[in-house]
Every structure is written in C-alpha cells, then in structure tokens.
DRENFI-184261 format. One record per residue: residue in one letter; x, y, z of N, C-alpha, C in turn. Coordinates in steps of 0.02 Angstrom, whole numbers, plus 50000, padded with zeros to 5 digits. Each point is the difference from the previous one (the first is absolute). Example, Ala and Ser with C-alpha at 12.3 -4.5 7.8 and 13.67 -1.06 7.14 Angstrom:
{'a' {50660 49716 50390} {49955 50059 50000} {50045 50060 50000}}
{'s' {49982 50053 49964} {50042 50059 50003} {49961 50055 50037}}
This chain:
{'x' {48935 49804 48476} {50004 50063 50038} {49996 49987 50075}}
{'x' {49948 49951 50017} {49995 49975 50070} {50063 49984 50004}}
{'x' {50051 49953 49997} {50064 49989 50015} {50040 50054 50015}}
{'x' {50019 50040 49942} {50026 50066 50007} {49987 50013 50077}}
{'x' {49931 50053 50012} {49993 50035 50051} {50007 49970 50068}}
{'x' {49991 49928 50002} {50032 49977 50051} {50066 49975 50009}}
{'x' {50044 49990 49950} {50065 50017 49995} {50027 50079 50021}}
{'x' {49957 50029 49978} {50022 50095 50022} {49986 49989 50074}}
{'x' {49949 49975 50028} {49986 50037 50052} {50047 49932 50060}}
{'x' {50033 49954 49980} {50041 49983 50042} {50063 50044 49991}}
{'x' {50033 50009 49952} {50044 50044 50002} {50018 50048 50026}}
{'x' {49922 50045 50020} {49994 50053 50029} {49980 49989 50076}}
{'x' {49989 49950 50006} {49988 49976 50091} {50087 50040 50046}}
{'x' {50027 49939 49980} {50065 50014 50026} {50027 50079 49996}}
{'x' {49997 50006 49956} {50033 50072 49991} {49967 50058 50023}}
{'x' {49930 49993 50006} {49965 50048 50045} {50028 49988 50075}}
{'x' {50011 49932 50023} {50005 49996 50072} {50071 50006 50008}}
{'x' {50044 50000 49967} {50069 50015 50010} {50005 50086 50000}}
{'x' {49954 50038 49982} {50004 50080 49987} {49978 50024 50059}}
{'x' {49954 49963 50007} {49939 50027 50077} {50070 49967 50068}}
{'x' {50030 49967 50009} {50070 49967 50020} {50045 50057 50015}}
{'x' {50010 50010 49932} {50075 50038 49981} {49975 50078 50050}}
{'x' {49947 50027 49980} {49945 50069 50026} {50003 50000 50085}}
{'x' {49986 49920 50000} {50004 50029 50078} {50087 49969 50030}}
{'x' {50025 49991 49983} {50069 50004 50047} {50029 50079 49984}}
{'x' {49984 50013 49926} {50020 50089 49990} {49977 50029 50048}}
{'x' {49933 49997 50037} {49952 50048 50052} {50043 49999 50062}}
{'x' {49995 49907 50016} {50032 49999 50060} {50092 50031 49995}}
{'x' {50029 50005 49968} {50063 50029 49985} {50005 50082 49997}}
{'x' {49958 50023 49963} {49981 50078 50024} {49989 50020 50061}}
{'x' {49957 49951 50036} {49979 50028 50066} {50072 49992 50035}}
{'x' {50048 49938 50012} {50052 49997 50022} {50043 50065 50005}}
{'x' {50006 49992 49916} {50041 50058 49978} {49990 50065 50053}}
{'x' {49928 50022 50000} {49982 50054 50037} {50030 49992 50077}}
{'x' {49983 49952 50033} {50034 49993 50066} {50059 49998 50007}}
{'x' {50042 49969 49964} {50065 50027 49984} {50033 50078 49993}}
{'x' {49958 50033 49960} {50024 50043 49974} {49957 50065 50080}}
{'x' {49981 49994 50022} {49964 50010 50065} {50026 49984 50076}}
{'x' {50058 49955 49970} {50016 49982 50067} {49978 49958 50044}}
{'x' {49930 49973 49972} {49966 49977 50085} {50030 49891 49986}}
{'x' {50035 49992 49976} {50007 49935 49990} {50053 49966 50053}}
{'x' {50029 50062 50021} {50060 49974 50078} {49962 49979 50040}}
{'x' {49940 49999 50021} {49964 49968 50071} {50011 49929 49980}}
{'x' {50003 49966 49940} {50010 49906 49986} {50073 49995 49971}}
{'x' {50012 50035 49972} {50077 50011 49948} {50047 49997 50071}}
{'x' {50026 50042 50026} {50046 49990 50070} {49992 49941 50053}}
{'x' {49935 49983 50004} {50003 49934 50051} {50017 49920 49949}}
{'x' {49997 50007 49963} {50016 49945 49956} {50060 49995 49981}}
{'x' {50023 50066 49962} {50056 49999 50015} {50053 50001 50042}}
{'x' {49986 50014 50064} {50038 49983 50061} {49980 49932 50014}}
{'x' {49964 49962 49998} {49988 49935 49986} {50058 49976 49994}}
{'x' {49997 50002 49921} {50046 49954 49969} {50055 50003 50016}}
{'x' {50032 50076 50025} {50074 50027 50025} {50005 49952 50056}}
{'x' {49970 49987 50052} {49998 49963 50046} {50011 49942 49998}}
{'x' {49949 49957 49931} {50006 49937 49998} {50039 49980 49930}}
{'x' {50057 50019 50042} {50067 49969 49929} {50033 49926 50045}}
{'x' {50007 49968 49968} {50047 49927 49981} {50039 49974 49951}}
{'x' {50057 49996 50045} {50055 49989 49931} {49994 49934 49962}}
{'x' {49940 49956 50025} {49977 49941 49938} {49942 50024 49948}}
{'x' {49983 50069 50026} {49958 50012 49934} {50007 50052 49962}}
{'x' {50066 50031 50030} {50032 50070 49991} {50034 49967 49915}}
{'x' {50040 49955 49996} {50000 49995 49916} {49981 49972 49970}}
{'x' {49935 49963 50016} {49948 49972 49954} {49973 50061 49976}}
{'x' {49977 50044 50028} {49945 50098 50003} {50058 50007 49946}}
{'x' {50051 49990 50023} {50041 50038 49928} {50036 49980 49939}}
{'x' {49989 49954 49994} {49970 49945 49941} {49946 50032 49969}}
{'x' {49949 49965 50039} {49935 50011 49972} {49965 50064 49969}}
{'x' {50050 50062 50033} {49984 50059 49976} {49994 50020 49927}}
{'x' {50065 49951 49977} {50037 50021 49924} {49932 49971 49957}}
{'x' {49957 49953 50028} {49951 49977 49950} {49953 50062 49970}}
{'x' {50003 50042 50025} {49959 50065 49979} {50042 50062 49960}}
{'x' {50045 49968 49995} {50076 50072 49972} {49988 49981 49933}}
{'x' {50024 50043 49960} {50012 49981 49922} {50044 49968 49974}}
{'x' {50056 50002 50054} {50047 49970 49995} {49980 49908 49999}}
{'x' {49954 49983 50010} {49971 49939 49999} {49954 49996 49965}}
{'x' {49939 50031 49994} {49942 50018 49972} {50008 50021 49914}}
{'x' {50050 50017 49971} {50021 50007 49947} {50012 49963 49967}}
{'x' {50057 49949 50006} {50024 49924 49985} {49956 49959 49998}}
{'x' {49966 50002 50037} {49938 49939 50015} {49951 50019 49949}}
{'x' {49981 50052 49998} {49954 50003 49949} {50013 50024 49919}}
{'x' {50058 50009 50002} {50019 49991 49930} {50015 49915 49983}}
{'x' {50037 49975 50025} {50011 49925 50000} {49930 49958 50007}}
{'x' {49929 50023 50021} {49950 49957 49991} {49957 50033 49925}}
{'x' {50023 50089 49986} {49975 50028 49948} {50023 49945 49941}}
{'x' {50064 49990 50013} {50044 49971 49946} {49981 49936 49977}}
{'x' {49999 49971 50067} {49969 49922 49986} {49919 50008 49951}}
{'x' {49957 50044 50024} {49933 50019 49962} {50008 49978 49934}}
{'x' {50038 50055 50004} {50028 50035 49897} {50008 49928 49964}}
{'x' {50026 49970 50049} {50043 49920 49959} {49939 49939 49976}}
{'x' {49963 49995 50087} {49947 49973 49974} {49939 50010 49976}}
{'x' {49966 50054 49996} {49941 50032 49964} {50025 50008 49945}}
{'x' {50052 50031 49979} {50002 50047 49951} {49986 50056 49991}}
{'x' {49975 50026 50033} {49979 50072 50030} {50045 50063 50048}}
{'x' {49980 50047 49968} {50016 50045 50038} {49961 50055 50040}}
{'x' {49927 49956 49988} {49938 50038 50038} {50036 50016 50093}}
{'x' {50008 49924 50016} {49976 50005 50085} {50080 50015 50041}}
{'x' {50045 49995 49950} {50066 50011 50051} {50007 50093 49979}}
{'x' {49968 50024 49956} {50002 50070 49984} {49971 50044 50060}}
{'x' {49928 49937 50004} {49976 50039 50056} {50032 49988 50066}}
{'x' {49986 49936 50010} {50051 49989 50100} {50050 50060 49979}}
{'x' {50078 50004 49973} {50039 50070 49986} {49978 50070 50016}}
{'x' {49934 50012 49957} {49984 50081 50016} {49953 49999 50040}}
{'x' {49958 49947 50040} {49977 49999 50077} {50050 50017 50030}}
{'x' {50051 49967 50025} {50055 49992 50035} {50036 50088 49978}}
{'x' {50034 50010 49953} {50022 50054 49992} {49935 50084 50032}}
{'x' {49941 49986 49983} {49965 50050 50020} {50011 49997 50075}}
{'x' {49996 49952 50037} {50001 49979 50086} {50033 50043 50028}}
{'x' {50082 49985 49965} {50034 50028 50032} {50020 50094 49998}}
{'x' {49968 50008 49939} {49996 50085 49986} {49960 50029 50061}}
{'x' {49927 49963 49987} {49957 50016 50054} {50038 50023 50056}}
{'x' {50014 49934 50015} {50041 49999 50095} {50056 50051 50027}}
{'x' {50019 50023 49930} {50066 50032 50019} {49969 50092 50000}}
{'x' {49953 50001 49945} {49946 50075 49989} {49956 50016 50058}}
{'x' {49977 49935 50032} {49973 50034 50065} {50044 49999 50064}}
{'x' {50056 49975 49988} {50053 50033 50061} {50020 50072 49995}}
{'x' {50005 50012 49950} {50010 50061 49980} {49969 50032 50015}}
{'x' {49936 50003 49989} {49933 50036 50010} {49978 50004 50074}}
{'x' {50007 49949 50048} {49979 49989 50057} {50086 50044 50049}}
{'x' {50069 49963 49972} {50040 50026 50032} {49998 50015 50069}}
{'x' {49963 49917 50025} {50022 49984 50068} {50049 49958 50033}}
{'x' {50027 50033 50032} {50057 49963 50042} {49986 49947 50021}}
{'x' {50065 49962 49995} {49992 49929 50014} {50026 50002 50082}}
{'x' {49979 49951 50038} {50015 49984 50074} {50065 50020 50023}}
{'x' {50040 50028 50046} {50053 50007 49999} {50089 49969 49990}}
{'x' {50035 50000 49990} {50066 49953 49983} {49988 49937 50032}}
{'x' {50034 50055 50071} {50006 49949 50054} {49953 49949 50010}}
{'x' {49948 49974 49964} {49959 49969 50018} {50004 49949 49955}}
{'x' {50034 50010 49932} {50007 49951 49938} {50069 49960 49995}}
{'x' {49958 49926 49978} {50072 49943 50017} {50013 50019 49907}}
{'x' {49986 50010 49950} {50027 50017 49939} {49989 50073 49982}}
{'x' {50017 50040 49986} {50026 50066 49982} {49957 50003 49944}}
{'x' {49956 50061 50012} {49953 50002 49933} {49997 50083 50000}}
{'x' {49998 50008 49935} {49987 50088 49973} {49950 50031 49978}}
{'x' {49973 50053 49976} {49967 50022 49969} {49930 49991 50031}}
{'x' {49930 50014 49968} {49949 50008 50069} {49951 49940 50000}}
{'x' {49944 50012 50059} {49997 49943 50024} {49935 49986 49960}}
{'x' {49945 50047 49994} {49942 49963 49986} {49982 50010 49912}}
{'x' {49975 49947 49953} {49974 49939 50029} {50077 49925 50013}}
{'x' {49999 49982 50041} {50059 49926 49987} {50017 49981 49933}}
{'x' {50054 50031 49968} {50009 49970 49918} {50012 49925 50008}}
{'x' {50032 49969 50056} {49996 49917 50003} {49929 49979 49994}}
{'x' {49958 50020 50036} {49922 49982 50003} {49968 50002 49942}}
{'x' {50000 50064 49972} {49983 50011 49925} {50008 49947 49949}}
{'x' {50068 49980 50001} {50044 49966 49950} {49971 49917 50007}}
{'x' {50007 49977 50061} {49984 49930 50037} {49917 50005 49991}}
{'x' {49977 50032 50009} {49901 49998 49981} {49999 49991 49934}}
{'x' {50034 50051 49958} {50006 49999 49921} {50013 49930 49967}}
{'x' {50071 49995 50010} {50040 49950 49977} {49986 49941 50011}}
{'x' {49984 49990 50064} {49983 49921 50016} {49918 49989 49982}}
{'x' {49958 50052 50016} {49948 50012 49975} {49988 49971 49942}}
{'x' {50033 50020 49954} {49995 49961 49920} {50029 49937 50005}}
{'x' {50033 50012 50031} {50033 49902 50001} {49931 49948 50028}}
{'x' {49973 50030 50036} {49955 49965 50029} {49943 49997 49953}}
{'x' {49976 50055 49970} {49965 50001 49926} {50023 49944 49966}}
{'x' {50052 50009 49971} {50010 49962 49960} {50002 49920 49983}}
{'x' {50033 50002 50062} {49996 49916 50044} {49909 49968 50005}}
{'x' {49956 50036 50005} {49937 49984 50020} {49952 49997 49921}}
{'x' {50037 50041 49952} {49971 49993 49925} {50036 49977 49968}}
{'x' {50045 49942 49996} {50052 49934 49994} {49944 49974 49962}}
{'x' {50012 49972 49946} {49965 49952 49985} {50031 49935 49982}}
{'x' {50051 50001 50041} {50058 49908 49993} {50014 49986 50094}}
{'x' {49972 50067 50014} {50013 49947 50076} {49941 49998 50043}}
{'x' {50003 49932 50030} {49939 49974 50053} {49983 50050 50045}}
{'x' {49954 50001 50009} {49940 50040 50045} {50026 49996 50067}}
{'x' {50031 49961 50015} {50033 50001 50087} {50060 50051 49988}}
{'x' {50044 49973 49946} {50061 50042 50011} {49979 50064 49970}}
{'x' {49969 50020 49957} {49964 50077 49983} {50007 50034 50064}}
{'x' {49927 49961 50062} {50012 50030 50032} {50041 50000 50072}}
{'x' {50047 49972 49986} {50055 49989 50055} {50053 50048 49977}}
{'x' {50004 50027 49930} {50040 50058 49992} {49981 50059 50013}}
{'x' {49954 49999 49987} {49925 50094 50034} {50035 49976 50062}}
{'x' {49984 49967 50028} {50026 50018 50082} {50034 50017 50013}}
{'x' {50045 49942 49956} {50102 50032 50032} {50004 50052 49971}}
{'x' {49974 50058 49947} {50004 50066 49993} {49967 50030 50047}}
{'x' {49952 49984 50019} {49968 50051 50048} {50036 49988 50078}}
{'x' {50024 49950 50007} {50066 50007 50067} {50038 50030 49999}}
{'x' {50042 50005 49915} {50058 50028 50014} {49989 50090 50012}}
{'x' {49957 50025 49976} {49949 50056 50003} {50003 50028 50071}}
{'x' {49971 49947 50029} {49979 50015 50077} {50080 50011 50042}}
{'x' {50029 49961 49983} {50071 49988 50016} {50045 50067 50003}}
{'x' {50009 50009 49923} {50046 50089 49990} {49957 50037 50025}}
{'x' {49918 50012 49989} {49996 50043 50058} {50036 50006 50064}}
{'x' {49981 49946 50038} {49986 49988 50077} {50106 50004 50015}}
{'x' {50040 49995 49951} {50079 50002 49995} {50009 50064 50004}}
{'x' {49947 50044 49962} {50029 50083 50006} {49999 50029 50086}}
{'x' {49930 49982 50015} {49993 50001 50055} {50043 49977 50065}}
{'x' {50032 49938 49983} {50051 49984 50049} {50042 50032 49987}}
{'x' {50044 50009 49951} {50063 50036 49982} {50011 50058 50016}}
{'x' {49936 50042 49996} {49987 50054 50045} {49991 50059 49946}}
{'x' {50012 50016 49947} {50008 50016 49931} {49927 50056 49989}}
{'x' {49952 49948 50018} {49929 50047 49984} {49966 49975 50073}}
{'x' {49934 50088 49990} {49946 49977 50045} {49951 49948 49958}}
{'x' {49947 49987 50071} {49989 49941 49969} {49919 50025 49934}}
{'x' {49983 50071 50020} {49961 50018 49952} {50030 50026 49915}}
{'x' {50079 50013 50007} {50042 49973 49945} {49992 49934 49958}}
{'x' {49992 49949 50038} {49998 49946 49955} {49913 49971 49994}}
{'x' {49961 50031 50039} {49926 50005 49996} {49990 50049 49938}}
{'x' {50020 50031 49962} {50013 50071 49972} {50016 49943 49924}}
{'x' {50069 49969 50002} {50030 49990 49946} {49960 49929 49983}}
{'x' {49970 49955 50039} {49959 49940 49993} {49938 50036 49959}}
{'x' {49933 50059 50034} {49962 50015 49959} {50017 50036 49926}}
{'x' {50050 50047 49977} {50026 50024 49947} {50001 49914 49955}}
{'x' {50032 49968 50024} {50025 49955 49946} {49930 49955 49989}}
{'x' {49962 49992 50032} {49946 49963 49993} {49962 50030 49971}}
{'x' {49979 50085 50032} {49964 50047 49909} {50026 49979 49930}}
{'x' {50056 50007 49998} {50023 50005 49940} {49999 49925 49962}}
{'x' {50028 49962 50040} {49987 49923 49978} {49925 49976 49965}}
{'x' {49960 50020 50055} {49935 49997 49979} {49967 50025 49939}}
{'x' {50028 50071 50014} {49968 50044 49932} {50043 49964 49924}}
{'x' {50060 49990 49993} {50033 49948 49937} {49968 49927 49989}}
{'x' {49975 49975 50070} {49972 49935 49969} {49910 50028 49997}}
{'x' {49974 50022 50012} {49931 50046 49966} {50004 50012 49933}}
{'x' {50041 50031 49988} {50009 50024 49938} {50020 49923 49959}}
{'x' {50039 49954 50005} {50025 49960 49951} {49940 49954 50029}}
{'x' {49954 49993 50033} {49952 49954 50008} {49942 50018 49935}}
{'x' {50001 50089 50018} {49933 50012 49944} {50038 49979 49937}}
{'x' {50054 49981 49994} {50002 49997 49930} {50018 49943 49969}}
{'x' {49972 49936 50061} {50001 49942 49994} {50059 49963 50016}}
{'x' {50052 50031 50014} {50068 49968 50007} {50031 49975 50086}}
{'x' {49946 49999 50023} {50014 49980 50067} {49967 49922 50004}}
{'x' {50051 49948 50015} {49984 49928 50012} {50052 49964 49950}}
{'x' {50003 49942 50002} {50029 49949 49976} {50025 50010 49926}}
{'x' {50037 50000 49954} {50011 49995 49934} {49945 49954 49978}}
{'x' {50005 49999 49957} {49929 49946 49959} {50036 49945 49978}}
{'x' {49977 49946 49998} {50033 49936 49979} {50020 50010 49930}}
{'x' {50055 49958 49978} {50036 49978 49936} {49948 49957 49974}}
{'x' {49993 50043 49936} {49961 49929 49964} {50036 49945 49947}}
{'x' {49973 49953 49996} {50040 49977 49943} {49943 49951 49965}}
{'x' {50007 50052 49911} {49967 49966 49946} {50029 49936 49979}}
{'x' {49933 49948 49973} {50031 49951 49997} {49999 50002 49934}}
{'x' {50055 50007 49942} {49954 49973 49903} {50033 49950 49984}}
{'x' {49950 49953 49962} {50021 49951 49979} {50042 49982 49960}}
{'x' {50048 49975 50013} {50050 49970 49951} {50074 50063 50003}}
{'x' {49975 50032 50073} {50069 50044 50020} {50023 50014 50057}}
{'x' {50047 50027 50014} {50033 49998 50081} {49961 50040 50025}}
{'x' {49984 50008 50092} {49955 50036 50032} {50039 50091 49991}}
{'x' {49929 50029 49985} {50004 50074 49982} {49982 50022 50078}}
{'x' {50031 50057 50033} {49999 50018 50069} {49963 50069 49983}}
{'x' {49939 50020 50044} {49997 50082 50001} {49988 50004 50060}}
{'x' {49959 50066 50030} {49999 50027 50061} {49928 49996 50051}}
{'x' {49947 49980 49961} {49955 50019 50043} {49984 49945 50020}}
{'x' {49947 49938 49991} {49986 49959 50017} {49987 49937 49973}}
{'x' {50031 49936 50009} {49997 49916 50009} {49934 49988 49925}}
{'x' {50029 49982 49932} {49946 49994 49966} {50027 49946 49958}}
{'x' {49945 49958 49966} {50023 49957 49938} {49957 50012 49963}}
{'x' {50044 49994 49924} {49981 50014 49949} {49990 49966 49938}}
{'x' {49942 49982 49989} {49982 49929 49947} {50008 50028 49948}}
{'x' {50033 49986 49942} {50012 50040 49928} {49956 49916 49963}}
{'x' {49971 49964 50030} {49986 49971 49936} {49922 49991 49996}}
C-alpha cells in the first residue's frame, strides 16, 4: 500500500502543478483580454508596432516570412500528423498521436472563437508586408506555434530513445521557433504586439491544462521499456513493461 500511495502522490505532483500553470496564464489572459476589450492596450501596442514598421530590412524581410508559415496549419498539420503517424508505427498505440491531434485541433478552434468574440481589428493594410484577414486578437499563428511546437517540445523531452542533450536541444529549438512566429507577426505588421502576447498565453492555458490532465493519469513521460522474457528452451518472448528473466526450472 506504501508503494501505491507514493506512486499516487507522484502522479499527482505534476498534474497539480501543471493546473495551478494552466490557472494562471487563463488569469493573466483574462486580464489582457479586458484591456483589449477596453481599449487601454494602444499606449505599448502602437509604439511597437511603429517600431517594427520602421525597422524593416530586406535581409530579414523573407526570412519573417518564412518563418511565419511555422505557426500556419498549413505547416503545423503535416508535421504533426507525419510525427502522429510515425507514433502509431512505433508504439503501437494510438493513445499519444490521438492526443498531440485533438490538442492541436482544440488550439486552433480556440484561436479562431476568441477572434470572434474579441473582433478586434488588426493594424492597418498599409502597414502589412503579407495581407492578412479576419480579426486580430488572440494571434491564431501564436496560438498554433505555442500549441504545436509546444507538444513537440513535450514530446521530444519524454523520448525515451534519445540522449538527454538532444532531448533538450529540441525543447529549445521549439521554444525558438515559438519566439520567432511570434516576433514575425510583429514584423510583418499583421498583429499588435498584445495579439501575439494574447495568442502565446491562450495556447499555453490550454497546453498546460491537456498535459495536467494526461499527467494525473499517469501518461505524461517516457513510454516504459520493452521487456523481454527469457524461457528456456525458446525464442525471446517481447512484452511492454519492464527488462525481466525468467527461470522456469
């Protein structure tokens, strides 16, 4: 029973602190929301964005627009069906690419339900090097790129076939490319910059609150090692949980 309850109560570590996580970027995103929806967010939103209007260069003018597409679905889709896919092949499972999918699919509902809801204008034309529609807050690139790469970076870090350096040398390069489509909307001219402050906290609630939830229920971390029974006088028998031999005599 001692085992048990300290098996429960690691389980429940994480997933309490991923909720208390998820709780407060919702707070800080409400309050946003409110200044947004209030108006008072142009005193930082207009000087930043005239910023960036200012500081355009045509050597980084199509890298920004490159880099933008890493947050579109048009990228974000492929990629994560094609690593869902790879999952399916090697687990055998259809637990964790079900979920990355309907993370990813909820993201983008989100992002698109509170444009709607908020139905704030995005910065004016004349000010945007790519042509963008529909409204501005929260950043559906931001949303999508926090979400999407978000789990990539999850996932990469609860690997249990790759080294501890490259684990975390991939969390990074997700959390660059992150920083990146933000900081691209912003140059491009597309969103203010409390738009993509807006669509970064949304996607990080929600991220949070899915890995909370799949933590309490033990499924957050590494797959468990392959075991393989050894019986005598037959070829090795493979199962799932853990590294055992087995003396039959």
């Amino acid at each position: 029973m001692g085992v048990l309850k300290r098996a429960s109560a690691a389980a429940e570590t994480p997933a309490a602190a991923l909720t208390v996580l998820s709780l407060g970027f919702a707070l800080a995103l409400a309050a946003l929301s409110v200044e947004v929806a209030a108006k008072h967010t142009g005193r930082w939103d207009r000087p930043v964005h005239a910023w960036f209007v200012g500081h355009r260069y045509g050597a980084v003018t199509g890298p920004m627009e490159t880099l933008t597409w890493l947050g579109s679905t048009a990228v974000l889709v492929p990629l994560l069906l094609a690593i869902g896919g790879y999952l399916v092949w090697s687990r055998r499972s259809l637990s964790t690419p079900l979920f990355v999918w309907a993370a990813f699919a909820g993201a983008v509902i989100l992002g698109e339900t509170g444009k709607v809801i908020s139905g704030r204008a995005r910065p004016p034309a004349a000010d945007m090097i790519t042509r963008a529609g529909g409204y501005a807050f929260p950043s559906g690139h931001s949303v999508q790129a926090m979400t999407g790469w978000g789990l990539l970076a999850v996932l990469a870090v609860g690997s249990g076939t790759l080294r501890r350096r490259t684990r975390l040398a991939l969390a990074w390069a997700c959390a660059v490319v992150i920083v990146l489509v933000g900081t691209s909307r912003l140059y491009l001219g597309v969103h203010w910059l409390s738009d993509v402050i807006g669509g970064f906290l949304l996607g990080a609630a929600w991220l949070s609150l899915l890995l909370a939830f799949r933590a309490g229920r033990g499924r957050l971390g590494p797959p468990p090692p392959r075991t393989v029974v050894l019986v005598e006088g037959d070829d090795l028998a493979q199962d799932d949980d853990v590294w055992e031999d087995t003396d039959t005599s």
